[in-house]
C-alpha positions as CSV (number, residue, x, y, z in Angstrom):
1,X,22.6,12.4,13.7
2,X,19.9,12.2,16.2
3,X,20.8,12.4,19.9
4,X,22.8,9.5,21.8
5,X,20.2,6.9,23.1
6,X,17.9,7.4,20.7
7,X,16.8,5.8,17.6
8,X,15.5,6.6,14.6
9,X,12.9,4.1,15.1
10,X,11.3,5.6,17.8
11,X,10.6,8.4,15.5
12,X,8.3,6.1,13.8
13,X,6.9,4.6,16.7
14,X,5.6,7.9,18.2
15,X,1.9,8.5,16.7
16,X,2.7,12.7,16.6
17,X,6.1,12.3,14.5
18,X,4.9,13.7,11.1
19,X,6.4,10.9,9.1
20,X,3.7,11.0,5.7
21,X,4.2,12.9,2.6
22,X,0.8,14.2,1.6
23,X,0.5,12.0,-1.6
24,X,1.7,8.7,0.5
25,X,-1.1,10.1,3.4
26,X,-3.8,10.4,0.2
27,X,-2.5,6.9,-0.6
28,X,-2.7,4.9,2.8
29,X,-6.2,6.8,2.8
30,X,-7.4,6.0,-0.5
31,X,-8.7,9.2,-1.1
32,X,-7.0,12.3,-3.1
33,X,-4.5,15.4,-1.2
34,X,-7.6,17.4,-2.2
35,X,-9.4,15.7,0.8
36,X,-6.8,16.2,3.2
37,X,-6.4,19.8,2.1
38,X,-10.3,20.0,2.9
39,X,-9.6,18.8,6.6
40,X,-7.3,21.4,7.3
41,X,-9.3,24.0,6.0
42,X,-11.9,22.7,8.3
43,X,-9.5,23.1,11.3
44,X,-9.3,19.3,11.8
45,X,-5.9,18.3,11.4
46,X,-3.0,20.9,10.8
47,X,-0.3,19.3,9.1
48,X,3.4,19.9,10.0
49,X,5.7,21.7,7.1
50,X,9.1,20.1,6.2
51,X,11.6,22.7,5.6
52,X,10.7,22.5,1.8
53,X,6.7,23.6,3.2
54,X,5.4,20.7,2.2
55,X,2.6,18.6,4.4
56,X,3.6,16.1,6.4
57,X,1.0,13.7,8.5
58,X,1.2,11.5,11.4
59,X,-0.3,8.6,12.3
60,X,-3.0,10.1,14.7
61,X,-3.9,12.5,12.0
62,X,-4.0,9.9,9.5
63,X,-6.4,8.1,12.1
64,X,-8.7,11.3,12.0
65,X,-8.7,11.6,8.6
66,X,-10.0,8.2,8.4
67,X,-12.9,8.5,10.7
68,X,-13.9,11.7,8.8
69,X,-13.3,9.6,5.4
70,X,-15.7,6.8,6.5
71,X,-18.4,8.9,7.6
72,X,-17.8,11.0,4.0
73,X,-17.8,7.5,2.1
74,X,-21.5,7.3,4.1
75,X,-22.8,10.3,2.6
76,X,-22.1,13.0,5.5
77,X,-21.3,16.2,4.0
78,X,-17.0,16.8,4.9
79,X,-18.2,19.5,7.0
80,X,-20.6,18.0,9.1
81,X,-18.2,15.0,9.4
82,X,-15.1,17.1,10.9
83,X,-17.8,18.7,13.1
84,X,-18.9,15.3,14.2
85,X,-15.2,14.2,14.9
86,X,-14.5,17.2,17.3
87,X,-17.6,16.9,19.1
88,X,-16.8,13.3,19.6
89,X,-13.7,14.0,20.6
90,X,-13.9,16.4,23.0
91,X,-16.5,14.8,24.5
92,X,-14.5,11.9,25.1
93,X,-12.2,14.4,27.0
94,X,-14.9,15.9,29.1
95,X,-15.3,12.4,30.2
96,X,-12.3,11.1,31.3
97,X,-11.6,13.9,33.0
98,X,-14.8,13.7,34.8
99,X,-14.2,10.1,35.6
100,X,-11.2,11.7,36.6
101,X,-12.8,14.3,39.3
102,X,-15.3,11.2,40.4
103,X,-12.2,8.9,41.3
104,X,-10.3,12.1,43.5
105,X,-13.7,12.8,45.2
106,X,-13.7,9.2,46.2
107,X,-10.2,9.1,47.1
């Protein structure tokens, strides 16, 4: 029973709660668990185990996997597509927190 105050729909409402099997995450995807087993080997997304051990996606992994499925549907190699994603990514970090440094300098 989950904690007093809370509610099990705010499990589902948090983007990092693991709530997809593997085949409904191939599903919502339209692609095969094959694919998704391919981003982890790449280090993309890491899946969460159940108890069981099997794979279990969230909604922001299911969002990654769906950039790097649109750039595979455009003919980039898997690789080069999870490469791509992290470099956009953590440039995206570098930044914010640069616009973060710039607004604490002006401060």
């Amino acid at each position: 029973m989950p904690p007093r105050g809370t509610r099990s729909a705010d499990k589902f409402d948090d983007d990092d709660y693991p709530a997809y099997t593997m085949g409904r995450a191939a599903e919502m995807l339209d692609t095969t668990p094959a694919f998704l087993r391919a981003l982890g080997e790449h280090r993309l997304i890491t899946p969460l185990r159940s108890e069981g051990g099997h794979r279990r996606y969230s909604r922001y992994q299911l969002r990654i996997a769906g950039r790097v499925r649109e750039l595979v549907d455009s003919g980039t190699p898997i690789e080069a597509a999870c490469r791509i994603i992290i470099l956009e990514d953590q440039l995206e970090e570098a930044q914010r927190i640069n616009e973060e440094l710039r607004s604490q300098q002006s401060a």
